[in-house]
TORKOL-4160 file (C-alpha; in steps of 0.2 Angstrom, whole numbers, padded with zeros to 4 digits, m for minus):
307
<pt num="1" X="0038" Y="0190" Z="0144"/>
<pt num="2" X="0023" Y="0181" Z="0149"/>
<pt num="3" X="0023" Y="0162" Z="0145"/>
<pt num="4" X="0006" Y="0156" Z="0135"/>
<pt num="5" X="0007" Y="0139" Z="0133"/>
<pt num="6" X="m0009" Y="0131" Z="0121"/>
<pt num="7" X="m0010" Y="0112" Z="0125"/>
<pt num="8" X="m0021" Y="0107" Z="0109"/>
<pt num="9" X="m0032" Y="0090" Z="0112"/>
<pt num="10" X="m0036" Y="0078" Z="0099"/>
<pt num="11" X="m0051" Y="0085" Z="0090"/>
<pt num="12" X="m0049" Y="0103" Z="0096"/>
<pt num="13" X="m0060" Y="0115" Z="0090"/>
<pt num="14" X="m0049" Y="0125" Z="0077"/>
<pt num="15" X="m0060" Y="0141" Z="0076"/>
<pt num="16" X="m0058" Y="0146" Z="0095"/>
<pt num="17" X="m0038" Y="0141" Z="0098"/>
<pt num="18" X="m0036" Y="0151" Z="0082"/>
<pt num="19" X="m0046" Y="0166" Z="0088"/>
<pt num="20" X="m0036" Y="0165" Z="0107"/>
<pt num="21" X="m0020" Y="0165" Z="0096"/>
<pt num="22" X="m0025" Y="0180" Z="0086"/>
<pt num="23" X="m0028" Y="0189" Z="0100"/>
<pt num="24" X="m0014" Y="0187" Z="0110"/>
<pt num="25" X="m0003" Y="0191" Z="0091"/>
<pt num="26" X="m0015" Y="0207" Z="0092"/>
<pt num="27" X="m0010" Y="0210" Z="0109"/>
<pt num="28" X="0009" Y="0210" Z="0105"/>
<pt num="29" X="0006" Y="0220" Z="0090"/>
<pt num="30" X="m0002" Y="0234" Z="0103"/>
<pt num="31" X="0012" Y="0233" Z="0114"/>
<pt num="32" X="0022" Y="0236" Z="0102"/>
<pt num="33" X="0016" Y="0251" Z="0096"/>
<pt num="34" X="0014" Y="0258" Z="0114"/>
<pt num="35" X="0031" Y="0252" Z="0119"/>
<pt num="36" X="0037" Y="0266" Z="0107"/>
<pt num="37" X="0029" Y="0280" Z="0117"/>
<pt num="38" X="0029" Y="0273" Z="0133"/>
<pt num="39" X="0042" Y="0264" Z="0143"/>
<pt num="40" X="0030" Y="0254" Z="0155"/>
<pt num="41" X="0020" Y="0246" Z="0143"/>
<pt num="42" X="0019" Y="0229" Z="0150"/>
<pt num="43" X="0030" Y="0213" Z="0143"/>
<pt num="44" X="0024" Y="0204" Z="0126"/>
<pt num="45" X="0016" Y="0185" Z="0126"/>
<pt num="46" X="0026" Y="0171" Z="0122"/>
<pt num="47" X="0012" Y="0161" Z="0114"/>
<pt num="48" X="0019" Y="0141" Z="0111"/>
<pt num="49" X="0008" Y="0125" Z="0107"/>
<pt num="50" X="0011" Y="0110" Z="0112"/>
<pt num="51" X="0002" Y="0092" Z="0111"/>
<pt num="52" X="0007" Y="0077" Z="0121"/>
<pt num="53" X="0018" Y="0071" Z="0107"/>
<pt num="54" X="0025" Y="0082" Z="0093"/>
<pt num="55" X="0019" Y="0080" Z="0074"/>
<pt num="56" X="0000" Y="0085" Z="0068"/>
<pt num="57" X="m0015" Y="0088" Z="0079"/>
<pt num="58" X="m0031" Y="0087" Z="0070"/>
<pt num="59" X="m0044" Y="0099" Z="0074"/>
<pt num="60" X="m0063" Y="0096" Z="0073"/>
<pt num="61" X="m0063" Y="0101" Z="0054"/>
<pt num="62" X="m0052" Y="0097" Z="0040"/>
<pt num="63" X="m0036" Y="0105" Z="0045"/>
<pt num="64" X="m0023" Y="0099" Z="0058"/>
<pt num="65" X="m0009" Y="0109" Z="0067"/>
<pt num="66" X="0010" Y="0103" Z="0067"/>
<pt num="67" X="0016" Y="0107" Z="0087"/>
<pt num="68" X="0030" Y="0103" Z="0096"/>
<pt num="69" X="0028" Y="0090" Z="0112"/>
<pt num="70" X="0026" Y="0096" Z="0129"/>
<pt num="71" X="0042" Y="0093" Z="0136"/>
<pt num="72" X="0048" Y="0082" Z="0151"/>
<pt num="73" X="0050" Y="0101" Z="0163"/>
<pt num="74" X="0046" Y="0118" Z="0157"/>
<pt num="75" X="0065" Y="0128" Z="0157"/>
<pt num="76" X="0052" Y="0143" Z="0169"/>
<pt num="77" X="0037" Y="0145" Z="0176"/>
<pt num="78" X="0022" Y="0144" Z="0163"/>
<pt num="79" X="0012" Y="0161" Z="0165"/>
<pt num="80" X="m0003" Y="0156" Z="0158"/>
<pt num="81" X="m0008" Y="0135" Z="0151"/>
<pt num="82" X="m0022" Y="0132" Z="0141"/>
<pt num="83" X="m0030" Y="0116" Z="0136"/>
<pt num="84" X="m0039" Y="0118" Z="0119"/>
<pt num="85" X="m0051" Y="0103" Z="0118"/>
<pt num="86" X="m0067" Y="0100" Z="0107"/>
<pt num="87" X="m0086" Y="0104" Z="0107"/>
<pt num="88" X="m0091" Y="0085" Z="0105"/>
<pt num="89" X="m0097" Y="0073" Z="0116"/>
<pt num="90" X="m0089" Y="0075" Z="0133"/>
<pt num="91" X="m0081" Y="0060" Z="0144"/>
<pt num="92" X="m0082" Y="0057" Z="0161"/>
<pt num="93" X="m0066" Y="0061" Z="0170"/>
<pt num="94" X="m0066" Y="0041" Z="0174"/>
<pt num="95" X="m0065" Y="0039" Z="0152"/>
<pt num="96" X="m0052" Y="0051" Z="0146"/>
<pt num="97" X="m0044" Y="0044" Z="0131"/>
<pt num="98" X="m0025" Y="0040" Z="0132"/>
<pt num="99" X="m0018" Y="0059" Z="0125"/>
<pt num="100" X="m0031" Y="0067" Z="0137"/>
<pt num="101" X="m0024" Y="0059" Z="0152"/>
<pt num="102" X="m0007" Y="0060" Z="0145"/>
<pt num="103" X="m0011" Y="0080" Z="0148"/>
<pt num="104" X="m0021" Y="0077" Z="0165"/>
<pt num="105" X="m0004" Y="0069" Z="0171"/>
<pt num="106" X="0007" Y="0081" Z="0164"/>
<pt num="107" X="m0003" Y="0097" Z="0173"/>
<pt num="108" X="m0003" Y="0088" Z="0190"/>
<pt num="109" X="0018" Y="0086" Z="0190"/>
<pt num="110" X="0021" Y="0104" Z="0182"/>
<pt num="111" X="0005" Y="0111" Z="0195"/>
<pt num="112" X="0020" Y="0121" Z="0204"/>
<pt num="113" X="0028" Y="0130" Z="0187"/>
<pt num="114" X="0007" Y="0135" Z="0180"/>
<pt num="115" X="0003" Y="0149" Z="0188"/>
<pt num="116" X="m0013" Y="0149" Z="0180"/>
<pt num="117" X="m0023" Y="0135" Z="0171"/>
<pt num="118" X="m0039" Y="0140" Z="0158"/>
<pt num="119" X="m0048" Y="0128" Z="0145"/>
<pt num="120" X="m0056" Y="0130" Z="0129"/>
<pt num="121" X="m0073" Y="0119" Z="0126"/>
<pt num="122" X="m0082" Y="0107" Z="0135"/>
<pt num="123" X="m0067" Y="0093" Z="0133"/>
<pt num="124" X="m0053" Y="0105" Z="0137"/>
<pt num="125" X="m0063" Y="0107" Z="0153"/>
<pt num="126" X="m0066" Y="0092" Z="0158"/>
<pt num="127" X="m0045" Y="0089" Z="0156"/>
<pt num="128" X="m0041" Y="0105" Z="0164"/>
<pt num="129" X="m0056" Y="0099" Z="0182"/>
<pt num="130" X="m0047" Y="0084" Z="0179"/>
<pt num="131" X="m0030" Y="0089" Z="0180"/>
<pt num="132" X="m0034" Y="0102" Z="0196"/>
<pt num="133" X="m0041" Y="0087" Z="0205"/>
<pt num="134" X="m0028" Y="0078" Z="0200"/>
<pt num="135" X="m0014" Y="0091" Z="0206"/>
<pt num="136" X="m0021" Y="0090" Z="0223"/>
<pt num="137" X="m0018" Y="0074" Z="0224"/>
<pt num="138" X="0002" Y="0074" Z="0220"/>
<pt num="139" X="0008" Y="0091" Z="0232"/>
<pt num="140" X="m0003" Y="0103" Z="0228"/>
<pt num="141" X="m0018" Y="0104" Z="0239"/>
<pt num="142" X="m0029" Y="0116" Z="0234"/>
<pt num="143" X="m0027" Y="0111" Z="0216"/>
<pt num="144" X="m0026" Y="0122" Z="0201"/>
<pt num="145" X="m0040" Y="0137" Z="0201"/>
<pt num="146" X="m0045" Y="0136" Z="0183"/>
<pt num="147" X="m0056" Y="0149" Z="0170"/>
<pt num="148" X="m0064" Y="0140" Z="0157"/>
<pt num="149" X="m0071" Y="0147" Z="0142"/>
<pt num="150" X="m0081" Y="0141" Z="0127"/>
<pt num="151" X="m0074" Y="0155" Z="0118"/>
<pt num="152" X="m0054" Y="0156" Z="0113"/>
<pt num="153" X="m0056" Y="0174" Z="0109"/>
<pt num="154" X="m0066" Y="0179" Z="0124"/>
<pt num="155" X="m0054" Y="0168" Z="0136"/>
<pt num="156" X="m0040" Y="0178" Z="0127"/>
<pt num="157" X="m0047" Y="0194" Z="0131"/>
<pt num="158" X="m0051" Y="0191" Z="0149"/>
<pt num="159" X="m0031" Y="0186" Z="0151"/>
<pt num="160" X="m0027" Y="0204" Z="0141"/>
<pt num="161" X="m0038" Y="0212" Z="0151"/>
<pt num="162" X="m0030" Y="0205" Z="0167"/>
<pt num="163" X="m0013" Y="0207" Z="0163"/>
<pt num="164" X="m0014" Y="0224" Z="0154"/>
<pt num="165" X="m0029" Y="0233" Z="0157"/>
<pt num="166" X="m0049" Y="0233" Z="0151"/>
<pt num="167" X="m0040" Y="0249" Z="0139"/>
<pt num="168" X="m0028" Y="0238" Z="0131"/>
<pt num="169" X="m0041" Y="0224" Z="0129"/>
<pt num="170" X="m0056" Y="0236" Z="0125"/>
<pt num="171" X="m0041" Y="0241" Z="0109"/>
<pt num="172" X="m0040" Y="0221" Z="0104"/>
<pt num="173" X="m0059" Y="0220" Z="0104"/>
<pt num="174" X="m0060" Y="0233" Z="0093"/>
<pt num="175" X="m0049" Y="0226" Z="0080"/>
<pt num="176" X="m0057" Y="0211" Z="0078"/>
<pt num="177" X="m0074" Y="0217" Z="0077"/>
<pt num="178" X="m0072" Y="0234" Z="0069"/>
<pt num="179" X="m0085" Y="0247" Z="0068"/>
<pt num="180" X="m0103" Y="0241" Z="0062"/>
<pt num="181" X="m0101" Y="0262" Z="0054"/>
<pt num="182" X="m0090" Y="0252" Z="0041"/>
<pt num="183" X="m0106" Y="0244" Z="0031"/>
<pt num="184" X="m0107" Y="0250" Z="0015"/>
<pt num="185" X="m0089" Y="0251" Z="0010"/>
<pt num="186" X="m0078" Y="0236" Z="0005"/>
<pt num="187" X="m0072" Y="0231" Z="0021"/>
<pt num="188" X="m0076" Y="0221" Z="0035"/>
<pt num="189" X="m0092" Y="0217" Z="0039"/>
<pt num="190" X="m0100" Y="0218" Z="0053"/>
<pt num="191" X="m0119" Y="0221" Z="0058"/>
<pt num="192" X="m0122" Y="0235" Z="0064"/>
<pt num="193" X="m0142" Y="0232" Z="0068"/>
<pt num="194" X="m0152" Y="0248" Z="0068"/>
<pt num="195" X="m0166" Y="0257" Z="0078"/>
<pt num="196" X="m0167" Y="0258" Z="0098"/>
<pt num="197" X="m0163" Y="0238" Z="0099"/>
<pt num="198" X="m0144" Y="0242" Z="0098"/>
<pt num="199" X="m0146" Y="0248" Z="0115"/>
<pt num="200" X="m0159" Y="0238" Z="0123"/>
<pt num="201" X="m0150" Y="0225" Z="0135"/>
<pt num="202" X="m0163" Y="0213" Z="0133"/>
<pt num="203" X="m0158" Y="0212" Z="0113"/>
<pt num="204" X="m0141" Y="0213" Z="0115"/>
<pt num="205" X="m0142" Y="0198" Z="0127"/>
<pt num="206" X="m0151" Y="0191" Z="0114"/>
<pt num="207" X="m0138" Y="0194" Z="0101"/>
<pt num="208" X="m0125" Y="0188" Z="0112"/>
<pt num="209" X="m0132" Y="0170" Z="0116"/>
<pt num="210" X="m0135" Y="0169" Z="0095"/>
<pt num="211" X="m0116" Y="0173" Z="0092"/>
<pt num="212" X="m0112" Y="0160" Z="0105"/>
<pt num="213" X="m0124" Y="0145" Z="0099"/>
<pt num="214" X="m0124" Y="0147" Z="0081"/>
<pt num="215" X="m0124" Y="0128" Z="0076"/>
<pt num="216" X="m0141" Y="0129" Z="0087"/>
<pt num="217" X="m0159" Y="0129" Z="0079"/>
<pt num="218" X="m0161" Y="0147" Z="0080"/>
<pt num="219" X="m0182" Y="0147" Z="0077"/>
<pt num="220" X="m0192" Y="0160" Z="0081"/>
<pt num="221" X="m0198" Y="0149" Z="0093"/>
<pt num="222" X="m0182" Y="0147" Z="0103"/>
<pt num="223" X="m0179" Y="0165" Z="0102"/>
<pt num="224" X="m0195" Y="0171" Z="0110"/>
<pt num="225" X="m0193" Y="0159" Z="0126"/>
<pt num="226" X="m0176" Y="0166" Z="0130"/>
<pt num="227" X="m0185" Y="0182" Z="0132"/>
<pt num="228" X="m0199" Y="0174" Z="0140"/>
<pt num="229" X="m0212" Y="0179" Z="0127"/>
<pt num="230" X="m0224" Y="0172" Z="0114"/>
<pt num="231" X="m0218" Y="0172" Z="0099"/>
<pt num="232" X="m0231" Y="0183" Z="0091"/>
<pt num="233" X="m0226" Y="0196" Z="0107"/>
<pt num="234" X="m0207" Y="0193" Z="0102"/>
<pt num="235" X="m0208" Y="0196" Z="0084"/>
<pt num="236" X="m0218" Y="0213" Z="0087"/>
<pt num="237" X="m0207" Y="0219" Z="0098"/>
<pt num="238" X="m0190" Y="0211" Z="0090"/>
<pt num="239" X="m0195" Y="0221" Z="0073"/>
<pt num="240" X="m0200" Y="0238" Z="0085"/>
<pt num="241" X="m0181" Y="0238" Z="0091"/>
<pt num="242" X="m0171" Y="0233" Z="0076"/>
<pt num="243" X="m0181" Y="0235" Z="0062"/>
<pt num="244" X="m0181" Y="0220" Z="0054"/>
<pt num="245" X="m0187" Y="0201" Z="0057"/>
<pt num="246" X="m0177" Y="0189" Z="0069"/>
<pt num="247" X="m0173" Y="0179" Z="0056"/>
<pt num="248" X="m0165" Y="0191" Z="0046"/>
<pt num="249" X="m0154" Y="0195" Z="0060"/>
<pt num="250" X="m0149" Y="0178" Z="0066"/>
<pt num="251" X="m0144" Y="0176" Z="0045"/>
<pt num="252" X="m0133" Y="0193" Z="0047"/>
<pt num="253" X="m0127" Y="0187" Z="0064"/>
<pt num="254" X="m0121" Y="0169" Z="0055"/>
<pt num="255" X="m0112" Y="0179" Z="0042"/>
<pt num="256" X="m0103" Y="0190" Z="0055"/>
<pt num="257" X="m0098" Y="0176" Z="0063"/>
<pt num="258" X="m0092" Y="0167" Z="0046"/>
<pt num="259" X="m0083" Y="0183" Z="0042"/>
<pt num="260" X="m0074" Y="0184" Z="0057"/>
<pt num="261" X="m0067" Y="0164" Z="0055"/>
<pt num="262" X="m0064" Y="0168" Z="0037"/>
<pt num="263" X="m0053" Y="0183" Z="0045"/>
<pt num="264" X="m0045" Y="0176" Z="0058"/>
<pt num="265" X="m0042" Y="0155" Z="0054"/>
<pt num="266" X="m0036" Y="0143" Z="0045"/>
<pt num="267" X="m0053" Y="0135" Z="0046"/>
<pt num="268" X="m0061" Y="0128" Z="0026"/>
<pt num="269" X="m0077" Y="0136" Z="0020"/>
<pt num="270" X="m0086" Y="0119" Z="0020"/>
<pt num="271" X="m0080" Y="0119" Z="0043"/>
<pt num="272" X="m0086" Y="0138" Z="0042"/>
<pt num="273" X="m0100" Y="0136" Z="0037"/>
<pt num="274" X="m0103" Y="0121" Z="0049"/>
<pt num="275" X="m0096" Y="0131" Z="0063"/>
<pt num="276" X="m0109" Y="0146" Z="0059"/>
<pt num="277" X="m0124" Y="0137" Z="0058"/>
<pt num="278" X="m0126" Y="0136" Z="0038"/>
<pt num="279" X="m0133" Y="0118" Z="0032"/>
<pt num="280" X="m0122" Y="0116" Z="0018"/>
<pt num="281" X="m0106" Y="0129" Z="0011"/>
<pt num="282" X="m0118" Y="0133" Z="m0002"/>
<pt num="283" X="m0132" Y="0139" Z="0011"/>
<pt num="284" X="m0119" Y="0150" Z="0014"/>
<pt num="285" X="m0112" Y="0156" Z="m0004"/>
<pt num="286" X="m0129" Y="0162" Z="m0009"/>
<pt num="287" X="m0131" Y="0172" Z="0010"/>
<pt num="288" X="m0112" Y="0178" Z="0006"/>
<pt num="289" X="m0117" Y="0185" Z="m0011"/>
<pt num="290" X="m0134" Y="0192" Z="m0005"/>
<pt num="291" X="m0131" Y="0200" Z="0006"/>
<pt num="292" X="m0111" Y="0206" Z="0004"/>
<pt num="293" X="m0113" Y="0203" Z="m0016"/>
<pt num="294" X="m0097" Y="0195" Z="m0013"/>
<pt num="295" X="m0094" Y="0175" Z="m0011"/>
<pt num="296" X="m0085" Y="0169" Z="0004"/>
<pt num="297" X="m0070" Y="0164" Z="m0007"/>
<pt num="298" X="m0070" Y="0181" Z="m0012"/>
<pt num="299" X="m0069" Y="0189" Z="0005"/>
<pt num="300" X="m0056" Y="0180" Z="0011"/>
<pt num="301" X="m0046" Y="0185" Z="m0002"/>
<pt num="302" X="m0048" Y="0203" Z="0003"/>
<pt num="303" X="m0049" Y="0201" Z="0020"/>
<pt num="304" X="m0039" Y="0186" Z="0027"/>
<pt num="305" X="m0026" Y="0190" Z="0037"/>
<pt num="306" X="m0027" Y="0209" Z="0038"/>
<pt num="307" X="m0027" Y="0222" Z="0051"/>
């Protein structure tokens, strides 16, 4: 049973641990179904989180998690550590606060029992850079190689696919983005952009880098220059492919986004909001009910949770 050990810093962000620990449930969940039919599906994930002392961990929101502390030796090897830091200002390796060294430390004596070291957000990779230099410092001298990720869900599906297959991973995806087919019913919602856009790689990009910076200023302005394009060009040729304005799809792609977090965490509706680029929770109640005629509360009464 691979060993996933989520080290959680001091104002982690809550959104993308949670997503890296629903997928890796997911994961188990899928093994288990194949494990029925099939007796070399590989070994579940272990999943524990730790912080450097035990007790609650708050996140970059409202909510804190209760973990255990890391303890003095891991009882066997650690498959898979991942430090799970903020989006905030980053420090210089030379400025780490006292918990973030604490961590730093703690890698560089374990560097022999980690097999492999991953970070979420910019502070979990300044720790994790930290802590590989630091390793090759104390015995191990090429350090620790280190993937780092701004997004838990993404990082989570690059280890699945590692481990278990693109096929097994591909499954996962699926799951927590369903079908953009599913519009229209009462279900999840994703989506689901029509017109010849859907498979123009310059848009998809596009839509990528907006689900990956929603808390950005997503002008039309903005847009345009990351295709390299006026913004009169852009907009033609935006609403040629999909069908409708950019600023309609960034507001579809924030409350995809929102739906997702309102799925999959623990995060309030005031911190989803924020997360998803909405200037206020009420921004986002009157985009909920417009466009899902439904209010965020509402939807995560339905949805939260389910599979």
């Amino acid at each position: 049973m691979p060993e996933v050990w989520i080290v959680l810093l001091e104002g982690f962000d809550l959104f993308e641990a949670s997503a890296a620990m629903r997928t890796f449930d997911l994961a188990n969940e899928t093994l288990d179904r194949q494990a029925c039919h099939d007796a070399q599906t590989p070994p579940h994930y272990a999943v524990r989180t730790f912080a450097t002392r035990a007790g609650p961990v708050h996140s970059n929101g409202e909510a804190a998690l209760h973990v255990a502390a890391l303890p003095d030796e891991p009882q066997r090897p650690v498959d898979r550590f991942i430090v799970a830091g903020g989006h905030g200002a980053v420090r210089a390796v030379r400025n780490l606060s006292l918990g973030q060294q604490q961590v730093v430390e703690w890698i560089a004596r374990q560097s022999e029992r980690i097999r492999s070291l991953a970070s979420i957000g910019e502070e979990g990779f300044v720790v994790g850079q930290a802590a590989s230099a630091r390793a090759s410092q104390v015995g191990s001298p090429d350090g620790i190689d280190m993937i780092a990720a701004a997004s838990g869900m993404e990082l989570a599906l690059h280890i699945v696919a590692h481990d278990c297959g693109q096929a097994l991973a591909a499954q996962i995806a699926q799951r927590l983005s369903p079908s953009a087919d599913r519009l229209g019913t009462p279900r999840r919602f994703r989506t689901g952009f029509p017109g010849e856009g859907r498979d123009d790689e310059r848009v998809l990009a596009l839509h990528r880098w907006i689900v990956q910076h929603p808390r950005q200023p997503l002008t039309n302005e903005r847009l345009a220059r990351r295709l390299a394009m006026t913004q009169r060009t852009f907009a033609r040729f935006y609403r040629r492919a999909t069908g409708i304005t950019p600023a309609r799809a960034v507001e579809l792609l924030r409350i995809e986004t929102a739906c997702i977090a309102i799925e999959n965490t623990l995060l309030s509706l005031k911190a989803v909001a924020s997360h998803c680029g909405f200037s206020s929770e009420e921004v986002m109640r009157r985009a909920f009910v417009r466009v899902l005629k439904m209010s965020p509360s509402q939807y995560r009464d339905q949805f939260h949770g389910k599979t």
